[in-house]
C-alpha positions as CSV (number, residue, x, y, z in Angstrom):
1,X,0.0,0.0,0.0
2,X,3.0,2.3,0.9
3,X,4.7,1.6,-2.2
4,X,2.1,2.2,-4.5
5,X,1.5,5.5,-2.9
6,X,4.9,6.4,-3.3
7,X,5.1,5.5,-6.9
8,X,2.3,7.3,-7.5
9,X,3.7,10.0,-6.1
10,X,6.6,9.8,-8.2
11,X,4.6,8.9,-11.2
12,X,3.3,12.3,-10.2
13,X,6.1,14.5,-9.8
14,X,6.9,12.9,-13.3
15,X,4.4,13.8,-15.0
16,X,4.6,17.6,-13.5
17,X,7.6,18.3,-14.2
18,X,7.2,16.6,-17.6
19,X,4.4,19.0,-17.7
20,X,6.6,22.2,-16.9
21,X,9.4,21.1,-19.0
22,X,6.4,20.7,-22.1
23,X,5.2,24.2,-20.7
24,X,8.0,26.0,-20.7
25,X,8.8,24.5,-24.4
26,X,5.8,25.8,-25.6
27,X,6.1,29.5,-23.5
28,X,9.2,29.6,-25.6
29,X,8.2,28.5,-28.8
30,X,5.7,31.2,-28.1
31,X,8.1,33.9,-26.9
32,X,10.2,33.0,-30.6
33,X,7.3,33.3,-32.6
34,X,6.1,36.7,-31.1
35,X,9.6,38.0,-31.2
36,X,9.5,37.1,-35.1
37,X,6.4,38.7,-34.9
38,X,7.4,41.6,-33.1
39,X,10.7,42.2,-35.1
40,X,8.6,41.9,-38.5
41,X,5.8,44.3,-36.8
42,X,9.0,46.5,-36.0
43,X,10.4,46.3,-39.6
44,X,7.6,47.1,-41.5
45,X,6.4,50.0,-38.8
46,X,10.1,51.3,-40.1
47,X,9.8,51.0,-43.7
48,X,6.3,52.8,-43.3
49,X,8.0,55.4,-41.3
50,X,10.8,55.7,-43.6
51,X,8.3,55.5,-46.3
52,X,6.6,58.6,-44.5
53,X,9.6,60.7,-43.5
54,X,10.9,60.4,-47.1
55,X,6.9,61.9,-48.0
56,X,6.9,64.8,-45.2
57,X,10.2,65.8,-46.5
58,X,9.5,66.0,-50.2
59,X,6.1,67.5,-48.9
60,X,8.2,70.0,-47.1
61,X,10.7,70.6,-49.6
62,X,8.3,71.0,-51.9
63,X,6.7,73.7,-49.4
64,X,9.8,75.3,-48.3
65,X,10.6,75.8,-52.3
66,X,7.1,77.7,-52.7
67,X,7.0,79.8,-49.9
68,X,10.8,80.6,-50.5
69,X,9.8,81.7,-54.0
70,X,6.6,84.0,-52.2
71,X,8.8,85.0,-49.8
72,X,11.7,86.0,-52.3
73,X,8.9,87.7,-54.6
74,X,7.8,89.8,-51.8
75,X,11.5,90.9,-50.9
76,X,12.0,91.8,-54.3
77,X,8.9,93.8,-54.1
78,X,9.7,95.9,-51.0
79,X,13.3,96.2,-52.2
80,X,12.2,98.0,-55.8
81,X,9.9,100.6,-53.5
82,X,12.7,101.1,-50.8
83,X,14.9,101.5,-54.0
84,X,12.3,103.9,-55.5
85,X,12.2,105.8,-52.8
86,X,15.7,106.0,-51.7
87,X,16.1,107.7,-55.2
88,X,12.7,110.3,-54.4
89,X,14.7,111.2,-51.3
90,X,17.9,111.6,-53.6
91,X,16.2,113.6,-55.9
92,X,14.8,116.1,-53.0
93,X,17.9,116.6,-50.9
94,X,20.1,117.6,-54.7
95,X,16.9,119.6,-55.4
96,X,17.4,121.5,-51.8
97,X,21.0,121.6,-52.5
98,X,20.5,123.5,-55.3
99,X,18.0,125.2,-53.9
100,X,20.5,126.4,-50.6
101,X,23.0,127.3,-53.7
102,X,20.7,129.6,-55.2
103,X,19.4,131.2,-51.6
104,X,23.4,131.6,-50.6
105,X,24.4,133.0,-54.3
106,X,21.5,135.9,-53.2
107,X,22.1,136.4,-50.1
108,X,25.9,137.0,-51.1
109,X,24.7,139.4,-53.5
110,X,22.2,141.2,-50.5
111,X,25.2,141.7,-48.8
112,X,27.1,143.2,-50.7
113,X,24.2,145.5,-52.0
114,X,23.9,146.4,-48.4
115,X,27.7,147.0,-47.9
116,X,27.2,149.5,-50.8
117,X,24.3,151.0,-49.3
118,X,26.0,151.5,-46.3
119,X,29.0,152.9,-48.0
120,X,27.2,155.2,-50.0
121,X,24.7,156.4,-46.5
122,X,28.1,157.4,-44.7
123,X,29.2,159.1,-47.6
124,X,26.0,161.4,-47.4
125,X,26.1,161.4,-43.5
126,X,29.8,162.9,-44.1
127,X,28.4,165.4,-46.5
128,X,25.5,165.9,-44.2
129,X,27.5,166.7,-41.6
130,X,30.3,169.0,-43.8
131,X,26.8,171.0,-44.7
132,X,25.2,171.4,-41.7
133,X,28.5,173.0,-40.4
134,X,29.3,175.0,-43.1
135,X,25.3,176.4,-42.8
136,X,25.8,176.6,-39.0
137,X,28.9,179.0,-39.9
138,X,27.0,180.7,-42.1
139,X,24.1,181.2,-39.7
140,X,26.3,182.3,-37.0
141,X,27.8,185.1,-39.7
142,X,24.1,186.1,-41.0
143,X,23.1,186.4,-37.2
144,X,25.7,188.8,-36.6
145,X,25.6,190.3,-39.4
146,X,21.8,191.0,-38.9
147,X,22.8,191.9,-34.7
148,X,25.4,194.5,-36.3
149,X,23.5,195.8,-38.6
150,X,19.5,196.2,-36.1
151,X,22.1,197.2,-33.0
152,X,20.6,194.7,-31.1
153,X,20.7,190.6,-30.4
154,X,18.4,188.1,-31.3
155,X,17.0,187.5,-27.9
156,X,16.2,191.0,-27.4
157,X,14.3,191.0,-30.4
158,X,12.5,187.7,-29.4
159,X,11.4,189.2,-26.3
160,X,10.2,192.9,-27.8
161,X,7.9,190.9,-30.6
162,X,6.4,188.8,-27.2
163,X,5.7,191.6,-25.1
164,X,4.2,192.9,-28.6
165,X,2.3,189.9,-29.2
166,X,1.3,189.6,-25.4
167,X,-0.1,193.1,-25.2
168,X,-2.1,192.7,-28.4
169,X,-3.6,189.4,-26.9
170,X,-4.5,191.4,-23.5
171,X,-5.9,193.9,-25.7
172,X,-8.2,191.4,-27.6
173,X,-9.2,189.1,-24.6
174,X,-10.0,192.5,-22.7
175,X,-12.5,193.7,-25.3
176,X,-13.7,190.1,-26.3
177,X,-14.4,189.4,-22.4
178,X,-16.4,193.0,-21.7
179,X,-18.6,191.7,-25.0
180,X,-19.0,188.5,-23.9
181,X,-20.0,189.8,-20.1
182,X,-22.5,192.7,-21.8
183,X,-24.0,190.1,-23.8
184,X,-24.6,187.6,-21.4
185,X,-25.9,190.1,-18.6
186,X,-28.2,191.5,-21.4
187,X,-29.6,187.8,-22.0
188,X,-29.7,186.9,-18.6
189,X,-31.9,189.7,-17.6
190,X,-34.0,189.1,-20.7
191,X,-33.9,185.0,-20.3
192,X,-34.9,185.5,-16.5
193,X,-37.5,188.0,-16.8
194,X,-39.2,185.9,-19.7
195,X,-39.1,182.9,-17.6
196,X,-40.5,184.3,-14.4
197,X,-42.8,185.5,-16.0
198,X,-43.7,182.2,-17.6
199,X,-43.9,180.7,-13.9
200,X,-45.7,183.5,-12.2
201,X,-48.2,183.2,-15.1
202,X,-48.4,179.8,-14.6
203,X,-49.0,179.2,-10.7
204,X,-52.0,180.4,-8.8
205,X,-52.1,180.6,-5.1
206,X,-54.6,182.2,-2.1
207,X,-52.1,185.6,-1.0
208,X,-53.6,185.9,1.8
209,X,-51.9,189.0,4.4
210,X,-51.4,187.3,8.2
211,X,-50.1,188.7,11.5
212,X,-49.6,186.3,14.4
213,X,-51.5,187.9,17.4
214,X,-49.2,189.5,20.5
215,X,-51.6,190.8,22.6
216,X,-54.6,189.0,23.7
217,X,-58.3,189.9,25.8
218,X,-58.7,188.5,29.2
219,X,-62.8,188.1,30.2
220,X,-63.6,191.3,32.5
221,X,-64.1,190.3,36.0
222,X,-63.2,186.9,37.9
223,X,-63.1,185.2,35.0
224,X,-59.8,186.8,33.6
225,X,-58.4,186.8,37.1
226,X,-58.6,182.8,37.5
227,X,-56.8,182.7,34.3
228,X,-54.1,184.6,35.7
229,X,-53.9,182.9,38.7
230,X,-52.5,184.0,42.2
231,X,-49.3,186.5,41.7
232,X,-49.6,185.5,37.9
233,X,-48.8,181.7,38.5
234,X,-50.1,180.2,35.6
235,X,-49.0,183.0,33.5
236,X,-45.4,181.8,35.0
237,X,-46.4,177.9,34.5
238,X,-47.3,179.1,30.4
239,X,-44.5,180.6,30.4
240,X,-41.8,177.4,31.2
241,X,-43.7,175.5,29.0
242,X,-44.1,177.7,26.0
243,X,-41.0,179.3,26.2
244,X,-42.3,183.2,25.9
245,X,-43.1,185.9,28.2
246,X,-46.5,186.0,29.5
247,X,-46.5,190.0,30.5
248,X,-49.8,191.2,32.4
249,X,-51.1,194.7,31.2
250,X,-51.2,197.5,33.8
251,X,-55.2,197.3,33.4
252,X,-55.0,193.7,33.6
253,X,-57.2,193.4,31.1
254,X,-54.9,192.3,27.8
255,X,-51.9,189.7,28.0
256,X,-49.0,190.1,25.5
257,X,-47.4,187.4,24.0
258,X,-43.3,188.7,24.4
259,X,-40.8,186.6,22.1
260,X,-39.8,185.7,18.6
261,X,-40.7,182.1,18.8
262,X,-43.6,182.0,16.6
263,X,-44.8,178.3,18.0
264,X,-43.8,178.8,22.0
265,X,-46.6,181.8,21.2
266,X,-48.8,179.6,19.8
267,X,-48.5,177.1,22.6
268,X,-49.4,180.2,25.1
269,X,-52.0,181.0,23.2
270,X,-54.0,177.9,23.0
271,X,-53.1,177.5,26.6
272,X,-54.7,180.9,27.6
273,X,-57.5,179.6,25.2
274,X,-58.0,176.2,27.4
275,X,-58.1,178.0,30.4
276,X,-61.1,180.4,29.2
277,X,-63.1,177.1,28.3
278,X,-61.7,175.1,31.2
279,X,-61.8,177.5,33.9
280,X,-61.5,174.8,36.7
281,X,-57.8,174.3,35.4
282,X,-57.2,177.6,36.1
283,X,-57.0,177.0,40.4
284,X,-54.1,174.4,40.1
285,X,-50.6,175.5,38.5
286,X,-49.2,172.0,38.1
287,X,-52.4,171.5,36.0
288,X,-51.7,174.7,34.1
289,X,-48.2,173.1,33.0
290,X,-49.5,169.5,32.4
291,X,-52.1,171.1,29.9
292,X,-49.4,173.9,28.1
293,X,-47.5,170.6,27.8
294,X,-50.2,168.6,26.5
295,X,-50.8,171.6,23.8
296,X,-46.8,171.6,23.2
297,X,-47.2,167.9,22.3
298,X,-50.1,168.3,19.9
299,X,-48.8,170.9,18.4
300,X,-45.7,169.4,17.6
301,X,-47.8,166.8,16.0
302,X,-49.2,169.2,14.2
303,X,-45.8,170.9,13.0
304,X,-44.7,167.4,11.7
305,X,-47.8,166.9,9.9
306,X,-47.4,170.2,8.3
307,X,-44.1,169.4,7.1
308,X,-44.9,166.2,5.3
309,X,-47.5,167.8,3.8
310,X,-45.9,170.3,1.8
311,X,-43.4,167.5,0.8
312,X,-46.3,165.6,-0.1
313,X,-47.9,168.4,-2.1
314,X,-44.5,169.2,-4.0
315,X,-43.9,165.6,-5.0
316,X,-40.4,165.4,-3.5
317,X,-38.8,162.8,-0.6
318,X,-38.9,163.6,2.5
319,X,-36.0,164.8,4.5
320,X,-34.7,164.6,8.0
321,X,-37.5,164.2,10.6
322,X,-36.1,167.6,11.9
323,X,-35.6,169.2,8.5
324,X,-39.3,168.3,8.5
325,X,-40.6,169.8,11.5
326,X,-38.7,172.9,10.8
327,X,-40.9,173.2,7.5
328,X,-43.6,173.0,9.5
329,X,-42.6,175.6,12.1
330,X,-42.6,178.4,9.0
331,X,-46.3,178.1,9.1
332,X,-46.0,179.8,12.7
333,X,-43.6,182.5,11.6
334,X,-44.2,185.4,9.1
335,X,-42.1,187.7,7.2
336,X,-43.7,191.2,5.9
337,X,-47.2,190.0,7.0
338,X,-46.3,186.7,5.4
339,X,-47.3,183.1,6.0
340,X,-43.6,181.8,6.1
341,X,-45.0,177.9,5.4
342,X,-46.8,179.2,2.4
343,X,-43.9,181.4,1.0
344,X,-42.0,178.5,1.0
345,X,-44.4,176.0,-0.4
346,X,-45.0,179.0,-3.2
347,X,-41.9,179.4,-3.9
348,X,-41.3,176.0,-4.4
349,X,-43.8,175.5,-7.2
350,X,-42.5,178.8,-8.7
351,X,-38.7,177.2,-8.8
352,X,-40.0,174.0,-10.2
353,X,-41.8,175.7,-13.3
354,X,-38.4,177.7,-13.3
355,X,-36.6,174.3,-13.6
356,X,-38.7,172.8,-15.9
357,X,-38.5,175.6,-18.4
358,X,-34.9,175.6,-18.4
359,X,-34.6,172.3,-18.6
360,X,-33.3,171.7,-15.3
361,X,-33.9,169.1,-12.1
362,X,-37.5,170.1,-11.7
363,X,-37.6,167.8,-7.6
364,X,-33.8,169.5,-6.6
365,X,-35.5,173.0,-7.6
366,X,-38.8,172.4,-5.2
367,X,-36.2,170.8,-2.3
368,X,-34.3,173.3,-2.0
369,X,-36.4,175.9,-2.7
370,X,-38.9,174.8,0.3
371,X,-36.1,174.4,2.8
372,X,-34.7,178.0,1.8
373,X,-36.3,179.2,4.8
374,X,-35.6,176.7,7.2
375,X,-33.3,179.0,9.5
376,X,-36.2,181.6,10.2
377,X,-37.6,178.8,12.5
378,X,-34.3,179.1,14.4
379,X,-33.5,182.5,14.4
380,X,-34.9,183.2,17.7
381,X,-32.5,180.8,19.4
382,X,-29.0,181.2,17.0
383,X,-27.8,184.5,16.0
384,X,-27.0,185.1,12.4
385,X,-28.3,185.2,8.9
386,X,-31.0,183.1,8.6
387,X,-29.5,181.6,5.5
388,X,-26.3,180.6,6.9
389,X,-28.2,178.8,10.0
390,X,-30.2,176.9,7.5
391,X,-27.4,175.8,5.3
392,X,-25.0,174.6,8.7
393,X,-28.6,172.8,9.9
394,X,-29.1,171.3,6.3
395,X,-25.5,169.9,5.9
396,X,-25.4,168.8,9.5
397,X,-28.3,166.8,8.9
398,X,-27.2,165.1,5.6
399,X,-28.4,167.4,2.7
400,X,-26.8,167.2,-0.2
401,X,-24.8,169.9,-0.9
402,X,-26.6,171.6,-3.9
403,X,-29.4,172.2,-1.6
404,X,-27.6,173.0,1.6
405,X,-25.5,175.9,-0.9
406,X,-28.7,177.3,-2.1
407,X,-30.0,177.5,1.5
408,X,-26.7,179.5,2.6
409,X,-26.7,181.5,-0.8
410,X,-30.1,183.0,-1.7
411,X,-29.3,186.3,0.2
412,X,-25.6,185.5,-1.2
413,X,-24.4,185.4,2.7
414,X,-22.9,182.7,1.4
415,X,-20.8,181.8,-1.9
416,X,-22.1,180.2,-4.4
417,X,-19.8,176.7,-4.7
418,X,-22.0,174.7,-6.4
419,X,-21.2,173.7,-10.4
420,X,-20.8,176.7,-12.0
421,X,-24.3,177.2,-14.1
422,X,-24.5,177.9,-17.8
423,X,-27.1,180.4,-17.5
424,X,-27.3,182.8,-13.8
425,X,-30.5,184.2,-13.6
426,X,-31.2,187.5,-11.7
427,X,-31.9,187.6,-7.9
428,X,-35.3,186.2,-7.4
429,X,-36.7,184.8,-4.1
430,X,-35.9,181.5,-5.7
431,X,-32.3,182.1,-7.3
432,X,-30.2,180.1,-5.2
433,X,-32.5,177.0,-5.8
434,X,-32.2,177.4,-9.5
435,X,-28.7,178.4,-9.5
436,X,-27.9,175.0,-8.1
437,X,-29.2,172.8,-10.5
438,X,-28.4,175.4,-13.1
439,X,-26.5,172.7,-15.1
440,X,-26.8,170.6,-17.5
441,X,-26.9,166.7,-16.7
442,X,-23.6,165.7,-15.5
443,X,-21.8,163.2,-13.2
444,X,-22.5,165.5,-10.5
445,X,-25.6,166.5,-11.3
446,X,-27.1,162.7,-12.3
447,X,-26.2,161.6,-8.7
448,X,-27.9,164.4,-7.0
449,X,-31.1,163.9,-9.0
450,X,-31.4,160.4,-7.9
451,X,-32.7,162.0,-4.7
452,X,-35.9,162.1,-6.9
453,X,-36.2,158.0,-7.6
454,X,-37.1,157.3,-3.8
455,X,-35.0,153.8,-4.0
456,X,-32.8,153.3,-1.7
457,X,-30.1,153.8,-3.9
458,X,-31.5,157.3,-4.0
459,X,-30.6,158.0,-0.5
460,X,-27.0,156.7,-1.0
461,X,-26.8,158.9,-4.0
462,X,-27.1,162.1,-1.4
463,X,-24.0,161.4,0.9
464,X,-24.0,162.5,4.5
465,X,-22.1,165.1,5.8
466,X,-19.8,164.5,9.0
467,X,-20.0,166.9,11.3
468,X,-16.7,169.5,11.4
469,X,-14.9,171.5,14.2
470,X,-17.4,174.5,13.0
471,X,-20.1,172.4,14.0
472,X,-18.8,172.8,18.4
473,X,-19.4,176.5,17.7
474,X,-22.4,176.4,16.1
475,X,-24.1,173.8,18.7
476,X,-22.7,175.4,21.7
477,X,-25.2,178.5,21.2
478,X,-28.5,175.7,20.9
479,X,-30.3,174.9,24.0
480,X,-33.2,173.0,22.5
481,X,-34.2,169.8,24.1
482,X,-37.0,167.3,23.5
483,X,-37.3,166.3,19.5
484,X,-33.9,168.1,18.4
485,X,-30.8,166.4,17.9
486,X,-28.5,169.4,19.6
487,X,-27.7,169.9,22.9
488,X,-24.3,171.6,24.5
């Protein structure tokens, strides 16, 4: 049993290795025939490559031939145009050559033109100059030939003809200047006759004569002596209000008004008045003064209303709330039996038609024509012309000149230093006024018309005046209070 196992064992491992030896014959029968395979795969994979290299480089040459023919077109191409214009280029810079030849050969010649020219000018300069001395020589011998033979020298007979010459002219303006001043004071006096009349012919105003009252009744009996009051006390209280002196008559029948301010007289008045339709007033002096004061207040009122309304009625701005209520104060002040107010306001419109027919500034006219008066209303507290006060009041309170100059000059207390007119009219009540806007429009003149355009450009037009060293004098002498603007 053993041995059979064994043999078959062996039998086995026989037949296996009989099986690898048989295996590996055949693996390398099968290895030679792929390699033969292989190598003949490899062979003919060459010859086809060769086959194809040898075809991509005909196929190349073949292409490298064409495009080196294309190519070698094309550089022949660009060569011939370089080539072409190469020779252009040639053909410009001989031209400019020649050109530069031609500009050199003439501006050789130019220059030696101008040498010639040169030459020949110093040549005549030298004569020039040989000429002008010999005529200089010959001048100097004429001259003192001519000195010898007049017995005197040039300049001496320069001089006589000037004085000559000068004396004539004298002679000449002197008779030209006495014409031109007869002629013009013959128009003038013809010019302003014709044209007041114009304006007197063309206004129309109520002359009506008026004198302010001084002395007034007292009722007989009781009745005038409660007025009075005990030892004339509310004369006295009247009298610090109003300003004026209350003086009793001896028959103490009569009071008269004493003072030159036309409203403290009207203030007494109407007081007195009050006190005749009040009589229980009358017993208490403190109420005497609170009533004068109540009527000083009022009529103040008054005054200012009176003012505006002659602005109003001339159709001009308004000025200075003072400049205002001194308008207004004329109407309480006459001059020859005359309403002062009225006078003004009249001779306002007269100036305007004055203006208008001269062509002037019709508004400047009327201004300062209305305020001409002004410093009657203050000439019972400042001494002086009444003109002058007005004018120093008007420029204090930022007038324009034009005006505050025909204020000061219409009783020619003043100069005239406003822009010389081209036509002076003769004295009239109005002159100054017209004489300031005598002129025709000018820079100066423009501006001070604006006044008229009530914009407030207008009122910058009319520049204010700052008050000067004169002005300490002239305010030291005011001792208004209450609505003025001066006190010491």
């Amino acid at each position: 049993m053993g041995t059979s196992l064994t043999a078959l064992i062996v039998v086995a491992a026989v037949i296996a290795a009989a099986g690898v030896w048989l295996g590996r014959r055949v693996a390398q029968q099968r290895a030679e025939l792929l390699s033969a395979g292989v190598r003949q795969l490899t062979a003919a994979m060459a010859r086809a490559a060769e086959t194809e290299r040898a075809e991509i480089l005909r196929a190349a040459e073949i292409d490298g031939r064409e495009e080196g023919r294309a190519s070698g077109a094309a550089g022949e191409a660009a060569m011939r145009t370089r080539a072409a214009e190469l020779e252009a280029r040639r053909r410009r810079l001989e031209a400019s050559a020649a050109e530069r030849g031609q500009r050199e050969s003439a501006l050789a010649e130019g220059s030696a033109r101008i040498a010639a020219e040169r030459a020949r000018i110093a040549a005549h300069e030298a004569e020039r100059a040989r000429a002008r001395g010999e005529a200089s020589a010959l001048d100097r011998e004429t001259r003192a030939a001519l000195e010898r033979a007049a017995a005197e020298t040039v300049s001496e007979a320069v001089n006589a003809i000037r004085e000559s010459e000068v004396d004539e002219a004298r002679m000449v303006s002197a008779r030209s200047e006495r014409a031109a001043a007869e002629a013009a004071a013959e128009g003038a006096v013809k010019g302003a006759k014709r044209i007041m009349g114009i304006a007197v012919g063309r206004f129309y105003g109520h002359y009506l004569t008026e004198r302010l009252h001084s002395v007034l009744p007292l009722p007989p009996g009781e009745a005038g002596a409660a007025i009075v009051g005990r030892d004339e006390a509310n004369l006295r209280a009247i009298e610090s209000v109003a300003g004026v002196t209350l003086a009793l008559s001896e028959h103490q029948d009569t009071i008269r008004l004493e003072g030159l301010d036309g409203v403290g007289r009207e203030v007494a008045r109407r007081a007195l008045a009050r006190l005749q339709r009040q009589p229980g007033t009358a017993r208490d002096p403190a109420a005497v003064t609170k009533a004068a004061r109540e009527i000083s207040t009022a009529l103040d009122a008054e005054l200012n209303d009176l003012g505006r309304r002659a602005f109003s009625m001339l159709e001009i701005p308004a000025a200075h709330p003072d400049i205002v209520k001194l308008v207004g104060r004329l109407n309480y002040r006459t001059s020859y039996t005359q309403n002062q107010w009225k006078h003004a306001v009249e001779a306002a419109y007269l100036c305007g038609m004055m203006a208008d027919e001269l062509g002037l500034d019709l508004q400047l006219a009327r201004r300062a024509a209305l305020m001409h008066d002004i410093g009657k209303a203050l000439t019972h507290e400042l001494d002086g012309s009444h003109a002058v006060i007005g004018a120093e009041y008007a420029r204090r309170l930022g007038e324009h000149e034009l005006v505050a100059n025909a204020i000061g000059a219409h009783h020619t207390d003043e100069p005239f230093t406003a822009p010389t007119p081209t036509w002076s009219p003769p004295p009239t009540p109005c002159r100054a006024a017209v004489r300031a806007r005598a002129v025709r429009p000018t820079r100066a003149s423009s501006r001070a018309s604006k006044i008229s355009s009530g914009s407030p450009a207008a009122s910058a037009a009319w520049p204010k005046r700052t008050p000067c060293r004169g002005d300490v004098r002239f305010a030291s002498t005011w001792r208004r209070t209450g609505s003025t603007i001066w006190e010491p």
